[in-house]
C-alpha positions as CSV (number, residue, x, y, z in Angstrom):
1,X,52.8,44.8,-67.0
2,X,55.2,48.0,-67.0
3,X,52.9,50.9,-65.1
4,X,51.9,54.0,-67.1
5,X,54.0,56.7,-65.1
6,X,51.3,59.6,-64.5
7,X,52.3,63.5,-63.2
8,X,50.2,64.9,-61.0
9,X,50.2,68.5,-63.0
10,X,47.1,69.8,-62.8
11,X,43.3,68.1,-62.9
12,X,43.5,70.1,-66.2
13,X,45.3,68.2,-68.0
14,X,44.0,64.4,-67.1
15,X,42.4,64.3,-70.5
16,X,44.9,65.3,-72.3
17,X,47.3,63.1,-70.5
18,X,45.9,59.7,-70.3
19,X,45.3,58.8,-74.3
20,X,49.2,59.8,-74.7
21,X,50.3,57.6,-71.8
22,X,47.7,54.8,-72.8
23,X,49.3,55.0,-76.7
24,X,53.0,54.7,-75.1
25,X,52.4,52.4,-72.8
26,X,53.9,48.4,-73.1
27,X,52.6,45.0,-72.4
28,X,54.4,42.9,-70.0
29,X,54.2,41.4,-66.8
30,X,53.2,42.3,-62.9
31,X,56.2,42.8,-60.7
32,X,58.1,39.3,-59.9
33,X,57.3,38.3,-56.4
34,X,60.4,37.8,-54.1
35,X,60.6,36.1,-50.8
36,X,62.9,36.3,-47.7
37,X,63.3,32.8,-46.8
38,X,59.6,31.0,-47.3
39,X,58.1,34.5,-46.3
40,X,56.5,36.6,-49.3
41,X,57.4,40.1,-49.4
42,X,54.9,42.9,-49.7
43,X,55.6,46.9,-48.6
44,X,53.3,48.9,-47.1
45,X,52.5,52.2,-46.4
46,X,49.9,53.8,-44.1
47,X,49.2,57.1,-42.6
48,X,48.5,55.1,-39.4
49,X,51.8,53.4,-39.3
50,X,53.9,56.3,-37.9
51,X,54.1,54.8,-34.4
52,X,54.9,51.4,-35.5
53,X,57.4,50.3,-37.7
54,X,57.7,46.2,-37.2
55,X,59.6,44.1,-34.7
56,X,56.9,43.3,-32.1
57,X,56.0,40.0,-31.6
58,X,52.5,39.9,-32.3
59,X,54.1,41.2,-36.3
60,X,56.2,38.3,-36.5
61,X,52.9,36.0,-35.3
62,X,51.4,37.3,-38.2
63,X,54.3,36.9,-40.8
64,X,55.0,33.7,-39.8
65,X,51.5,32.2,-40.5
66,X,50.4,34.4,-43.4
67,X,54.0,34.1,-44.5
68,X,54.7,37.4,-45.0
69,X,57.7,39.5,-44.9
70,X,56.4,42.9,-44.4
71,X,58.2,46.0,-45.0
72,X,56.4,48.9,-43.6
73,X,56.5,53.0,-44.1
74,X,53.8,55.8,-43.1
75,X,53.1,59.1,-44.1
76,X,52.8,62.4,-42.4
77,X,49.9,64.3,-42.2
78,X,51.0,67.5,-43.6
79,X,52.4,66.1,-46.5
80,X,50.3,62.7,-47.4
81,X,49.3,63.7,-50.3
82,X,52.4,65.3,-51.6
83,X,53.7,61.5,-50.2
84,X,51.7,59.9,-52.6
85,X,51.6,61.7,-55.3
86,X,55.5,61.7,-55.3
87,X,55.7,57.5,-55.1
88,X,53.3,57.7,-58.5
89,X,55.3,60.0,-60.1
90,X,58.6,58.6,-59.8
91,X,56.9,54.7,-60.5
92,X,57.8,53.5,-57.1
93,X,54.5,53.3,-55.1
94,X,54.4,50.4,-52.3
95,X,52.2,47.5,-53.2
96,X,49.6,48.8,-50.9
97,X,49.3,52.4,-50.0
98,X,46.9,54.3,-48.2
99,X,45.4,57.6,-49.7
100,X,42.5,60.5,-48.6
101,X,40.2,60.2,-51.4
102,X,37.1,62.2,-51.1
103,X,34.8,62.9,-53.9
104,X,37.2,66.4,-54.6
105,X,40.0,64.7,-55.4
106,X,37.7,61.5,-56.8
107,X,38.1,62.3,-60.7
108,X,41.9,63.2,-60.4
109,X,43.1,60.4,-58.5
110,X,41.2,57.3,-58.6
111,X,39.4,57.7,-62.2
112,X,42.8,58.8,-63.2
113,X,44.7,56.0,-61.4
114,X,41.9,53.8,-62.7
115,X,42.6,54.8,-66.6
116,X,46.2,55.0,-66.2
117,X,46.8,51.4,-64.5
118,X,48.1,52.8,-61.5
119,X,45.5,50.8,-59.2
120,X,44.8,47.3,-59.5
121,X,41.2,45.9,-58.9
122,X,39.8,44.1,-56.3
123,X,39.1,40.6,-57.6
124,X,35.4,40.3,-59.0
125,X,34.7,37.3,-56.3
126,X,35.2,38.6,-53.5
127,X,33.8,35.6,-51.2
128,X,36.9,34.4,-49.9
129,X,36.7,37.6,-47.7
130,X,33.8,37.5,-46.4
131,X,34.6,40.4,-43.6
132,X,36.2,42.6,-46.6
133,X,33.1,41.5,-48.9
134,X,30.7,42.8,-45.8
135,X,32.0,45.9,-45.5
136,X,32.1,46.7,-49.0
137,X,28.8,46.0,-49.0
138,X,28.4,48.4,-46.2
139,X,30.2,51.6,-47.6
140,X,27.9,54.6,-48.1
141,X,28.3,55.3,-51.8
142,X,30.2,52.3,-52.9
143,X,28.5,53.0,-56.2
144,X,30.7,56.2,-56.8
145,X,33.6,54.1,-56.5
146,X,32.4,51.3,-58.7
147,X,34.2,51.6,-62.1
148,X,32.9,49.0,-65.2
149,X,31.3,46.8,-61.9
150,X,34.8,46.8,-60.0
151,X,36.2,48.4,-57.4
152,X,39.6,49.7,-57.2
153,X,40.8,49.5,-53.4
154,X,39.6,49.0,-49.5
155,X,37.4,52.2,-48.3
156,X,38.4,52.3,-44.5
157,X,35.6,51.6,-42.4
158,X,34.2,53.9,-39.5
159,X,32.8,51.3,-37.6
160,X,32.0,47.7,-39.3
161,X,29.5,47.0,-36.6
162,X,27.8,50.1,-36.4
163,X,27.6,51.6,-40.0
164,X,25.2,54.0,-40.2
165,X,27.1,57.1,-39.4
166,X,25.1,60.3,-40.6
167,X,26.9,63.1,-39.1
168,X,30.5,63.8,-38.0
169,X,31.6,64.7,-34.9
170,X,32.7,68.6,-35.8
171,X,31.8,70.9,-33.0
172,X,32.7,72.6,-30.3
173,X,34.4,72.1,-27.4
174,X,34.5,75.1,-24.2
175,X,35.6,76.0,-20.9
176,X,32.1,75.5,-18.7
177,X,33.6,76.6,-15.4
178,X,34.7,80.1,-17.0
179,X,30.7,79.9,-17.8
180,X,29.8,78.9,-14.8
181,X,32.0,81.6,-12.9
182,X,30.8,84.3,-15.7
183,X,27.1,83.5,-15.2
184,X,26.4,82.1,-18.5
185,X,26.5,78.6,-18.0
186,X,23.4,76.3,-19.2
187,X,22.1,73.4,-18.4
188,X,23.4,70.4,-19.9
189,X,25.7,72.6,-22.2
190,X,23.2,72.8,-24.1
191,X,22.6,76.5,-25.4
192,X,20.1,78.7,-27.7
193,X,21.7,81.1,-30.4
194,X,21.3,84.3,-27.9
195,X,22.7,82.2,-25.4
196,X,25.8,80.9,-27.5
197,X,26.2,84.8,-28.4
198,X,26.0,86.0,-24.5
199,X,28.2,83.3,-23.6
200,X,30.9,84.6,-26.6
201,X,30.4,88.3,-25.3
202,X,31.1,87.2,-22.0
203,X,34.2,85.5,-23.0
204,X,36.0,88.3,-24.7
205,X,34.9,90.3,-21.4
206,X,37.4,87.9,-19.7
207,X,39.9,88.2,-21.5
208,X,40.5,92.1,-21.2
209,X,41.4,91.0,-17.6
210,X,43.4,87.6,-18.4
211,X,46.2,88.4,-20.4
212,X,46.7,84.4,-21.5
213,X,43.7,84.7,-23.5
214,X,43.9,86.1,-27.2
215,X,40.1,85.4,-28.1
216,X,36.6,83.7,-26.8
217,X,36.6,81.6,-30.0
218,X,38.9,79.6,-32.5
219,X,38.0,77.3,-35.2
220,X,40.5,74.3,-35.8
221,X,42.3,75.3,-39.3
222,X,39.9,74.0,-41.7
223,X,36.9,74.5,-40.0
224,X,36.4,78.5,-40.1
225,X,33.7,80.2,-39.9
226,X,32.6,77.2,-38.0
227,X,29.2,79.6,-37.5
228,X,28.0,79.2,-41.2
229,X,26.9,75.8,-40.3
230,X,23.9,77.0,-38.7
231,X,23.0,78.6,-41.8
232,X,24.5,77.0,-44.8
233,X,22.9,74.0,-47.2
234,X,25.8,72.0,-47.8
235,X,29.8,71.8,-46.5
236,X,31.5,71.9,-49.9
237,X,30.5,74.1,-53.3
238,X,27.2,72.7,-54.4
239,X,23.7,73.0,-53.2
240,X,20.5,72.4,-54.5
241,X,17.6,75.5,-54.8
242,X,13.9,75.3,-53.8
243,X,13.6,74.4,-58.1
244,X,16.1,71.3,-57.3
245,X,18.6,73.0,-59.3
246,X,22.3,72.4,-58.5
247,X,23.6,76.0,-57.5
248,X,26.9,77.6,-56.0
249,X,26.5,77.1,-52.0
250,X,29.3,80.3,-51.7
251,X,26.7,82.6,-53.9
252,X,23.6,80.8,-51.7
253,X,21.7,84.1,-49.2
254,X,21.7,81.3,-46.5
255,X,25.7,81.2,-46.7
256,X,26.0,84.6,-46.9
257,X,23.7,85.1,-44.1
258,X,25.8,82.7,-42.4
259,X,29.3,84.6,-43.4
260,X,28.0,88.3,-42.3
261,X,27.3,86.7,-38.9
262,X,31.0,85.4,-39.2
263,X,32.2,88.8,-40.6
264,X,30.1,90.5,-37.5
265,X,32.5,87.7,-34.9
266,X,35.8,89.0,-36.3
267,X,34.5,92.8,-36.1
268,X,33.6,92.4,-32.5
269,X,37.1,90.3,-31.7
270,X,35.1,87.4,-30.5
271,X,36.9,85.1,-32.7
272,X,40.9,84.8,-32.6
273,X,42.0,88.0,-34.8
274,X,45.3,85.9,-36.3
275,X,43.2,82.7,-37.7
276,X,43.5,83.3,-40.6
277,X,47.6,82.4,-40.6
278,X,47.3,80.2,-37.9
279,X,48.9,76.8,-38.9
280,X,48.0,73.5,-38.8
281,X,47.4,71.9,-34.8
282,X,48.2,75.8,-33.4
283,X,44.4,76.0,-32.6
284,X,44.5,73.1,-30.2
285,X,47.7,74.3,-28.6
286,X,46.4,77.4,-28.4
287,X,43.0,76.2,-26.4
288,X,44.9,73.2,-24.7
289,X,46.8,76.3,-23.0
290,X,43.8,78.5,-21.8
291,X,44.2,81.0,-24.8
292,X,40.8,80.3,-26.2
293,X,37.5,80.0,-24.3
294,X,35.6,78.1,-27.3
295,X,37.0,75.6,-29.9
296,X,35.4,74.3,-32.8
297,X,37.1,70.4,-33.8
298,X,36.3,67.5,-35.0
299,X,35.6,65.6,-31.5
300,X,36.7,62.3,-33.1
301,X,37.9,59.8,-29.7
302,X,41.5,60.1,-30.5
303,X,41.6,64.2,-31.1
304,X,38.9,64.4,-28.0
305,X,41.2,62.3,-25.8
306,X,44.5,64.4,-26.9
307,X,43.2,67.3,-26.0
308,X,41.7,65.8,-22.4
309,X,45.4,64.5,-22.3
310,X,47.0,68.0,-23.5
311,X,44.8,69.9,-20.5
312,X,45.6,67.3,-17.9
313,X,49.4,67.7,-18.7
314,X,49.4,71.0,-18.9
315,X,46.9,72.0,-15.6
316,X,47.1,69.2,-14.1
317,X,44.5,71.2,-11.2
318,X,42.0,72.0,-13.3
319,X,39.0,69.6,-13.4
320,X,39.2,68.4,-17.3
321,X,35.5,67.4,-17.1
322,X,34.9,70.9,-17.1
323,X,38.0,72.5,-19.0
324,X,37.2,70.1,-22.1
325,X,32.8,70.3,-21.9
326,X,31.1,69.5,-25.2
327,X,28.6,72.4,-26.1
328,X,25.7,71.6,-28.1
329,X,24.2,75.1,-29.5
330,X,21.4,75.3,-31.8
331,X,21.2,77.7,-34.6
332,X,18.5,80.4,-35.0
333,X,16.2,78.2,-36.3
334,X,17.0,76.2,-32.6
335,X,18.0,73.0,-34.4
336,X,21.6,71.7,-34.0
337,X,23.2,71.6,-36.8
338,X,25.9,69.0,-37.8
339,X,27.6,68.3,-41.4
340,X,26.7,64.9,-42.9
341,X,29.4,62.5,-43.5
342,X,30.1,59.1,-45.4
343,X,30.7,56.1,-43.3
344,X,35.0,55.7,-44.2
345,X,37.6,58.1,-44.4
346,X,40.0,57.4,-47.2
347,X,40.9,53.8,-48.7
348,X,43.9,51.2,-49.1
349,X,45.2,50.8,-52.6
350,X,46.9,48.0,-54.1
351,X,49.7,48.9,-57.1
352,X,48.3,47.3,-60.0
353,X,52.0,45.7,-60.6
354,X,51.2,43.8,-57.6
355,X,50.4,40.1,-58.3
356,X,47.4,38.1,-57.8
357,X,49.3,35.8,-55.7
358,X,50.5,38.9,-53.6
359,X,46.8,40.6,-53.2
360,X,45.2,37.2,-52.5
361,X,48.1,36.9,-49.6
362,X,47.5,40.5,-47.9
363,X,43.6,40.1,-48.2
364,X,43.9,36.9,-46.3
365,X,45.8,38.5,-43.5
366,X,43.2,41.9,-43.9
367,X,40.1,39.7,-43.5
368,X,41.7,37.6,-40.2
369,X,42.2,41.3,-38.7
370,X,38.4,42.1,-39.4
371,X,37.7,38.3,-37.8
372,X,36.3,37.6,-33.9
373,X,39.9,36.1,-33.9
374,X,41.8,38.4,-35.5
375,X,40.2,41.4,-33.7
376,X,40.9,39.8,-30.4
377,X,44.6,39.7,-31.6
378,X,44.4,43.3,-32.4
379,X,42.9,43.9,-29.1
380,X,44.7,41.6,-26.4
381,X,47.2,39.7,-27.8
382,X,48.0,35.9,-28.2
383,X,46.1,33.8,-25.6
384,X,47.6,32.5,-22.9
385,X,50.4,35.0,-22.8
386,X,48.9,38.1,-23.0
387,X,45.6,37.1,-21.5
388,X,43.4,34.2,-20.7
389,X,39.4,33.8,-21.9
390,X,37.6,33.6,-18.6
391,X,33.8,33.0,-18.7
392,X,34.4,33.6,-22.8
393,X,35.7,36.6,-22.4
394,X,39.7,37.9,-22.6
395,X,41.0,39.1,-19.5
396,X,44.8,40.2,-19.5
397,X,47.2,38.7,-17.3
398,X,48.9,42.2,-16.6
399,X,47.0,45.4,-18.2
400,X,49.8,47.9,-17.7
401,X,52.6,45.2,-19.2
402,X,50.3,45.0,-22.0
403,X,50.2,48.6,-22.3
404,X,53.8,49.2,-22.8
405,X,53.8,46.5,-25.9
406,X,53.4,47.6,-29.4
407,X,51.2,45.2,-31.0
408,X,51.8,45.5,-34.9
409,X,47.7,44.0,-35.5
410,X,46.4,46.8,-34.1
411,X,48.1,48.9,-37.0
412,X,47.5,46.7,-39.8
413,X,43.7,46.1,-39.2
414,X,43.9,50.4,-39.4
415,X,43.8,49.1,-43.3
416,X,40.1,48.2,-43.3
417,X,39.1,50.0,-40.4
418,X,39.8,52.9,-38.2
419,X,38.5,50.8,-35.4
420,X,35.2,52.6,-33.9
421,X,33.7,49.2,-33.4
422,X,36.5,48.3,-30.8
423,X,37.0,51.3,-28.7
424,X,34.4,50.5,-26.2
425,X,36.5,47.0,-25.2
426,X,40.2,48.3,-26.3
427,X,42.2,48.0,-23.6
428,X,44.5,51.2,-24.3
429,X,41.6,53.3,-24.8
430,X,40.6,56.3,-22.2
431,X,37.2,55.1,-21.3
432,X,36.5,58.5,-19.6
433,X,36.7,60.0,-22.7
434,X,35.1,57.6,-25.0
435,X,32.2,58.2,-22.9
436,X,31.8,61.7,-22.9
437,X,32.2,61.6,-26.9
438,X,29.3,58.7,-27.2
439,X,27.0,60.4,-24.4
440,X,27.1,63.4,-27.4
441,X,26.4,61.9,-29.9
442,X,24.0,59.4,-28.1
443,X,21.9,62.8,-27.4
444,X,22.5,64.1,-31.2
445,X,21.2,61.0,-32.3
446,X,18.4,61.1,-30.7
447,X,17.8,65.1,-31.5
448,X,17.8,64.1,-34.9
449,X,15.1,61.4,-34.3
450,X,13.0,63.9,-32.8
451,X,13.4,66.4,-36.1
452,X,16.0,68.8,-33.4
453,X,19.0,68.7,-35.7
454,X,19.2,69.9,-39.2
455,X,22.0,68.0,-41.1
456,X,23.5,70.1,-44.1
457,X,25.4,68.2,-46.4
458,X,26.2,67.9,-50.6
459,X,23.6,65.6,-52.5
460,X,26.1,62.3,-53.3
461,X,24.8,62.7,-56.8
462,X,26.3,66.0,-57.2
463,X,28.4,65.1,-54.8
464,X,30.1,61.9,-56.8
465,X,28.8,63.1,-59.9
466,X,31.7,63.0,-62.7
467,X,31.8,65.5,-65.4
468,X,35.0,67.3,-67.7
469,X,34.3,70.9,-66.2
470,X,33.4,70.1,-62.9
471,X,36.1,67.7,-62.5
472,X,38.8,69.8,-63.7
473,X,37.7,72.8,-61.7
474,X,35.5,72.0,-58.7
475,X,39.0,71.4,-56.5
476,X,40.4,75.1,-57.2
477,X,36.9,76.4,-56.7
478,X,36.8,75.0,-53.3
479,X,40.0,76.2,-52.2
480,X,39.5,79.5,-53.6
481,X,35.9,80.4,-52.1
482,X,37.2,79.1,-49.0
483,X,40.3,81.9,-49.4
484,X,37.4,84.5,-50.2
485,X,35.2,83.7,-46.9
486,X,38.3,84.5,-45.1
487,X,39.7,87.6,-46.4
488,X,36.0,88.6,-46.5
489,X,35.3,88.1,-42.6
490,X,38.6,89.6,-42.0
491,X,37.7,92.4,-43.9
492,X,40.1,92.0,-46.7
493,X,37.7,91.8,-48.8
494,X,36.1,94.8,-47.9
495,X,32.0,94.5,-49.5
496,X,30.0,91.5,-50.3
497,X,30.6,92.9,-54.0
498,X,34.3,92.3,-53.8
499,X,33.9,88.6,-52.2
500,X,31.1,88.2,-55.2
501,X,33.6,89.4,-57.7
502,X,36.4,86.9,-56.3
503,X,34.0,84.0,-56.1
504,X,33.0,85.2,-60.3
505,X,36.9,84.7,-61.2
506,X,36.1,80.9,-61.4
507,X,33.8,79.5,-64.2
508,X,30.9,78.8,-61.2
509,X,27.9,79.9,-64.3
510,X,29.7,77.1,-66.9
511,X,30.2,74.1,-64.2
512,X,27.2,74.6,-62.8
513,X,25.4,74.3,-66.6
514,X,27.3,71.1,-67.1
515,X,25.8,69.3,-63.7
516,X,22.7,70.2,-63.8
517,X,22.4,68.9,-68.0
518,X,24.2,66.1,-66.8
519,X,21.6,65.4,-63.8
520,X,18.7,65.6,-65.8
């Protein structure tokens, strides 16, 4: 079939779009397969790909026995969006690509890729995959992404062994010998509100006599005012009232409360006074060079083990156990409090040119990676070169060889999976750090059992929920209240009037009327 060519203008305009492009559109055919030899060829892009680009051997184990010809691209972080949208625009999009769908971009990307034939289906049988099929099944909300009982692409798995995630890993990281040596320091790292707040005060003490330092606390770019979380309902702009009605979670007194604390921070200089311009990975660098005292991240392994790496680099001295400690503060109300998350982080499209012969053939070679024999592969190799199974398990003939080889499964399987479920046996990870991260959350987890952690986090009915005004104006509402809490804590703004009358520019009163009808 020829592809309806879609513009990413504005969310604004999807309706008026898609009936024009669905009248102009022509029958015809999915995109011819060609082969190099006997090997079918199939492009592919991937955010994860930007270290690897083909060529290994364990790549051309793969294309020769899913004969495959693969021809691979990635994206950059900064721009993946931009990336994407550009590839749909101009009608050359790979025949699988990898996109950050969350539920704010849900109605003017997938719905709209949906409607415009931009996206082709999974097949309705999917039984012939039965590691794929599993974690479909598996996906927290797989309903949402469900469209007339099919589902248009591959949400990437978390962890395929372990999915029940229920809260992400964004907190904060600190330096707990400047505690220690300050007096502050408590036990476990775990610390009350007045103890987080002494330990801040200390902090900006220090730094009047280290002239490295610019603050005692920085938020990673998206996160600030990281302290709002141990007030605040829900992450994103809805929230539900003690009457279960869907309000505004920027308007919400517990935000607010949340914000003036934030507000009080920047007045004091306890946070970094330039945050608000600060660009995106300065916030690491800034903490990876003893600038910052606290840092508030997403402790993910691979961002946790950068920094670890960054320190150890860069003060090489300094005991990283103690430069990089996890704190664990609780809020006023002396719960931790962590946001809520789904169990995947974006999803694998196929073009819907693509043929079924094609999809059928890069399936296949998804569902080996996601295998005991495919994972293996990812993991250590091919048997007998790489390493032998002794006692039934793989053991590598030479770890740091194996180490300096790229092995192209490892990347590919990044298509189902971001691989949580291997890190505790993957040869190339930094076990030192993986166990500091699952110690955390190990102790978080079992907080939350014990009703010592308060998860906030947007009901995935409102969350998912579809509707004309609050798809059209829920993204620009999100941006823009999160530009008003800034200028506001910075004092831009310079009363909780003038942040109200911001927030009121945006039609908050109408969107919020449409949910709630739409919800009852």
């Amino acid at each position: 079939m020829e592809k309806k060519k879609l513009l990413f203008i504005t969310p604004a305009l999807v309706a008026l779009l898609i009936p024009a492009m669905l009248l102009s559109s022509c029958d015809g055919n999915d995109k011819k397969d060609e082969y190099d030899g006997d090997k079918l060829i199939v492009s592919l892009r991937n955010l994860y790909f930007d270290a690897w680009s083909g060529g290994d051997n364990y790549t051309d184990f793969l294309e020769n026995n899913f004969k495959l010809k693969l021809e691979l691209s990635n994206y950059s972080w900064a721009d993946w969006t931009t990336q994407v949208n550009g590839a749909i625009n101009g009608n050359n999009v790979e025949d699988v690509f990898h996109f950050n769908l969350d539920s704010y971009n849900f109605a003017s990307t997938y719905e709209y890729w949906v409607e415009g034939e931009i996206i082709k289906a999974l097949p309705e049988d999917m039984s012939q995959w039965p590691h794929i099929q599993s974690l479909l099944a598996n996906t927290s909300n797989i309903d949402a992404l469900t469209i007339d009982g099919r589902i248009y692409g591959i949400p990437i798995a978390k962890n395929i062994e372990n999915p029940e995630t229920t809260f992400a890993p964004f907190t904060y990281v600190y330096r707990r010998d400047w505690a220690r040596d300050l007096g502050v320091y408590q036990d476990n790292d775990i610390y009350t509100w007045e103890q987080f707040n002494a330990l801040l005060h200390a902090f900006n003490l220090r730094l009047q006599s280290d002239p490295n330092m610019v603050a005692a606390i920085g938020d990673v770019e998206w996160g600030f005012p990281s302290v709002t979380n141990f007030y605040k309902n829900s992450p994103h702009c809805f929230t539900k009232n003690s009457s279960n009605q869907v309000v505004s979670n920027f308007h919400s007194s517990e935000y607010v409360e949340g914000l003036n604390v934030a507000k009080d921070m920047v007045a004091r200089q306890y946070y970094y006074q330039n945050q608000y311009s600060s660009k995106d990975g300065e916030m690491n660098k800034r903490y990876a060079s003893q600038k910052l005292g606290v840092l508030y991240e997403n402790l993910s392994y691979t961002n946790y083990n950068k920094l670890r790496t960054d320190y150890i680099r860069n003060y090489p001295t300094v005991n990283v156990d103690d430069a990089t400690a996890i704190m664990k503060v609780k809020g006023p109300d002396g719960k931790f409090a962590l946001e809520g998350t789904e169990n995947w982080f974006s999803m694998t499209f196929f073009d819907a040119e693509i043929s079924d012969n094609k999809q059928k053939k890069v399936l296949d070679l998804m569902d080996w990676l996601l295998s005991e024999d495919g994972t293996r592969f990812a993991m250590y190799g091919i048997e007998g070169y790489d390493y032998d199974m002794i006692n039934d398990e793989p053991v590598l003939k030479d770890v740091a060889e194996y180490k300096n080889k790229t092995n192209g499964a490892k990347y590919l399987r990044y298509m189902a999976t971001l691989g949580y479920d291997t890190l505790s046996y993957d040869p190339l990870v930094n076990q030192d750090s993986l166990a500091i991260v699952n110690d955390w959350a190990d102790e978080m987890s079992e907080a939350r059992e014990n009703n010592q952690m308060r998860i906030f986090e947007e009901d995935p009915d409102v969350r998912w929920l579809s509707s004309t005004l609050k798809n059209q104006h829920s993204g620009r509402m999100l941006s823009n209240a999160n530009s008003y809490v800034t200028q506001y804590a910075f004092d831009n703004l310079t009363s909780i009037e003038a942040y109200y009358a911001q927030l009121n520019r945006d039609p908050w009163e109408s969107v919020l009327a449409e949910i709630n009808a739409k919800l009852r």
